[in-house]
N, C-alpha and C positions, 0 to 999 in steps of 0.2 A: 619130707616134712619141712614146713615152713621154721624157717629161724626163731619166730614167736614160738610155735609148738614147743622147739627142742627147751629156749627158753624154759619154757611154765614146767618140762618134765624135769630138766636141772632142778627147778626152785622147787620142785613137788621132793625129789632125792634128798634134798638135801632138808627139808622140812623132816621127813622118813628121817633119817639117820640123827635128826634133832632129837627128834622125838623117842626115837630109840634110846639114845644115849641119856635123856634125861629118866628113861624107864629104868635104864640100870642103875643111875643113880640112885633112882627110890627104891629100886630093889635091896640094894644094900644096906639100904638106910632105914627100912618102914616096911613091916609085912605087908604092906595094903598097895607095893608097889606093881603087884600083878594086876590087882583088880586096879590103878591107876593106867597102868599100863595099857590094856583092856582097850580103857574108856579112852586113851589115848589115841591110840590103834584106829579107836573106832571114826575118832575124831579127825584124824590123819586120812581115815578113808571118806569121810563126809567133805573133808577139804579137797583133798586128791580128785573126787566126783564133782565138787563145785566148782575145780580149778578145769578140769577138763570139759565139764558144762562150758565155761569163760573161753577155753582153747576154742571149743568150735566154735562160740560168737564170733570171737576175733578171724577165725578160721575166714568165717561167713563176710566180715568184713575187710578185711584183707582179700578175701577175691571181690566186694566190692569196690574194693580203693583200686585193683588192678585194672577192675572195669574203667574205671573212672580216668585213672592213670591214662590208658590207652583212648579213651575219648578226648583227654586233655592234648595226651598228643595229636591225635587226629588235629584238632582244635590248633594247637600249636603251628603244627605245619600249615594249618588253613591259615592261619596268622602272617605264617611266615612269607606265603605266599602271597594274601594280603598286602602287606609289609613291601615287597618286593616290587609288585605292580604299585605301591603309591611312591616307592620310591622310584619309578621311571618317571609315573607320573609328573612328581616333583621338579623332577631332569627336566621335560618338556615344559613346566610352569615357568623354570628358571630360565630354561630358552626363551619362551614366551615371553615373560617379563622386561627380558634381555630386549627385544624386539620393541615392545614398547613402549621402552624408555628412550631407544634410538627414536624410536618414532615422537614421543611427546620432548625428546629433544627439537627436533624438526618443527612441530607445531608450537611452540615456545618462540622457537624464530619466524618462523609466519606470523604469530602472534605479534610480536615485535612490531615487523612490517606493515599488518593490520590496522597496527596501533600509532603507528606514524601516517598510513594513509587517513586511519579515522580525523585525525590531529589535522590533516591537512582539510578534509572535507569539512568537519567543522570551521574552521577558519573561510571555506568559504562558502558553508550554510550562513554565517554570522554577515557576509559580505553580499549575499543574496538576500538576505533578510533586509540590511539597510537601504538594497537596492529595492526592494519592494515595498518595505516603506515611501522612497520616493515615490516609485509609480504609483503606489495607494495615492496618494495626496494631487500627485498629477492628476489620478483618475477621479478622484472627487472633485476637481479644478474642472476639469471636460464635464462631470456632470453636470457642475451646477452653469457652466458654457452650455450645455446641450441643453438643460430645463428655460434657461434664458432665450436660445433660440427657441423652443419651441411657444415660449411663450409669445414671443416674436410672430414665430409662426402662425399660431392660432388669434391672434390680432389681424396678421393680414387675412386668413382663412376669413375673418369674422368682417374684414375688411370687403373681399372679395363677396361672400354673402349677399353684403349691403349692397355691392355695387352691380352684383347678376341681374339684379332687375332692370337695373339702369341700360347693361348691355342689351338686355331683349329690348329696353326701347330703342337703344342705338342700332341694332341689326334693323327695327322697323323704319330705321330713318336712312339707314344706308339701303336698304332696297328701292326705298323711293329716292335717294338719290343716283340708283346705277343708269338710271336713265339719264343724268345728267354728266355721269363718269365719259360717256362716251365724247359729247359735247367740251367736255374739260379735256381732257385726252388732246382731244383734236388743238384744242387752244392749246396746250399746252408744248406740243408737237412744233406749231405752229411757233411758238415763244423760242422754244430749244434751239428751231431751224435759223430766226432772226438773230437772237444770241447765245450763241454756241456758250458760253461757260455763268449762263442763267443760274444755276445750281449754287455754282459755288458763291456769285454774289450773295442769294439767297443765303445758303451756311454762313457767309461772313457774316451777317447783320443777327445771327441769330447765338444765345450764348451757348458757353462752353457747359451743357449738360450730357451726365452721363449714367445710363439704367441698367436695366434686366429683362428680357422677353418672359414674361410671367405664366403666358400663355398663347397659344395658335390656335385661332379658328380656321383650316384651311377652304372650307368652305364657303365660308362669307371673306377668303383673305382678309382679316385684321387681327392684329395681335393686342394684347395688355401688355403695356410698361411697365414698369416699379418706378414711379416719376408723376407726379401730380402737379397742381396748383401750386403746393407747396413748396416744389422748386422751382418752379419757374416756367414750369412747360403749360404753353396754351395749345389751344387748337389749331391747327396750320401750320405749325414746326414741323422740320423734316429731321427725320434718325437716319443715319445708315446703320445697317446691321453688320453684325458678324462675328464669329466663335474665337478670337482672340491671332487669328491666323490667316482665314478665308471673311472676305469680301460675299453677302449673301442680297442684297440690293435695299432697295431704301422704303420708308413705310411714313407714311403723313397723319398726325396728329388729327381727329376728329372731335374727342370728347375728353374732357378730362374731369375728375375728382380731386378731393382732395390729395389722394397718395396713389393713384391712377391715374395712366393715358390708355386711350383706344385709341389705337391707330389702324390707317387702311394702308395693306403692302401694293406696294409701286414700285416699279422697275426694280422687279426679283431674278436674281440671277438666272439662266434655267439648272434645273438638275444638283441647285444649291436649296434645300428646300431649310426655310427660317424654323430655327426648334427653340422650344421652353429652353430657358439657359441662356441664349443668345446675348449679346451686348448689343446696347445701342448708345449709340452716340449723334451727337447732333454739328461735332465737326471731328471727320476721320481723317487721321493722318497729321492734327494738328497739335498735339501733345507729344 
């Protein structure tokens, strides 16, 4: 029997023996202690039934709470075991943690490092920036050089234009001249052979002008100057040519414009052929 049981049968004795002893006192004292007594009896057994009713509740719940006990341990030790794996857990975290503060140690000082290189690159983003500044302004300086030339450009384009017709009359005049080229040739030949340094008197008496081969027809041999009226050049003046280095032979003045010569190539080097670009000059070797 449960310790509650023995409990409630004590406290039931001793109710019994209460109750007894209060019957003998009314017995002594009061005919009507039997029939008290009785009723006492009865009342003792009505408690006694109701205390033992209450025993087996408790009974009933007391092998509940064992139940329950035993599930709590269950429970307990799943706790404990719980418990046990998060405290390894823990172990491993504190390791871990361990580690990554070695480590954000380390990137702390990287960081540092990073942070002196950024210092340094900025210093010279700010130094490239000024430099490009320059060149910006440089570059808009070439531009407005490059829109100047081209303006330049399309003036002589407009220039050249005007004067394309003039050329197809000149090719028409130099065709009917090629029959005379031979004739001149030969006099010419003939002059060279009497005065060997013809040429050069020639260059002396003629002045110091100096162009640009603007253009090559090599089929009709004649080129365009960049040298006109305007400077000075007539018809009949001799250029020599050549690319700042090489000797390319010499070219005589036919027509000229205002900011235009045509000239016919004369004694051209062989295997030196005259190109757009070319310089001409009307005394080489003399500057």
């Amino acid at each position: 029997m449960s310790p509650i049981g023995r409990l409630f049968i004590i406290l039931n004795l001793i109710l019994a023996a209460a109750f007894i002893a209060f019957a003998g006192f009314y017995l002594k004292n009061q005919t009507s202690y039997k029939t008290k007594l009785q009723e006492s009896v009865a009342a003792a057994e009505a408690a006694k039934k109701s205390f033992e009713e209450q025993i087996v509740a408790l009974g009933g719940q007391v092998q509940n709470y064992t139940l329950d006990l035993s599930s709590k341990t269950q429970q307990l030790a799943n706790s404990q075991t719980v418990i046990k794996s998060l405290t390894e857990a823990d172990t491993d975290n504190k390791q871990q943690l361990q580690r990554l503060s070695t480590s954000l140690e380390a990137i702390r000082a990287a960081s540092e490092t990073v942070s002196g290189k950024l210092e340094d690159q900025s210093t010279r983003i700010e130094t490239l920036t000024k430099e490009w500044v320059v060149a910006n302004e440089a570059k808009m300086q070439a531009v407005g050089a490059r829109d100047d030339l081209q303006n330049q450009l399309n003036a002589v384009e407009a220039s050249l234009s005007k004067e394309k017709q003039r050329v197809e009359s000149l090719v028409a005049d130099l065709n009917e001249l090629s029959g005379v080229k031979a004739d001149l040739e030969m006099q010419i030949a003939v002059i060279q052979k009497a005065i060997p340094n013809v040429a050069e008197i020639i260059k002396g008496v003629q002045p110091q002008v100096d162009g640009t081969i603007m253009a090559v027809n090599p089929s009709l041999k004649s080129v365009t100057i960049s040298l006109g009226e305007n400077s000075g050049v007539t018809p009949g003046m001799s250029f020599s040519i050549h690319d700042g280095t090489t000797y390319k032979g010499e070219v005589r003045v036919v027509e000229v414009s205002d900011n235009l010569a045509f000239a016919r190539i004369e004694n051209a080097v062989p295997a030196m052929a005259i190109s757009k670009g070319d310089k001409a000059t009307t005394r080489l070797g003399t500057r």
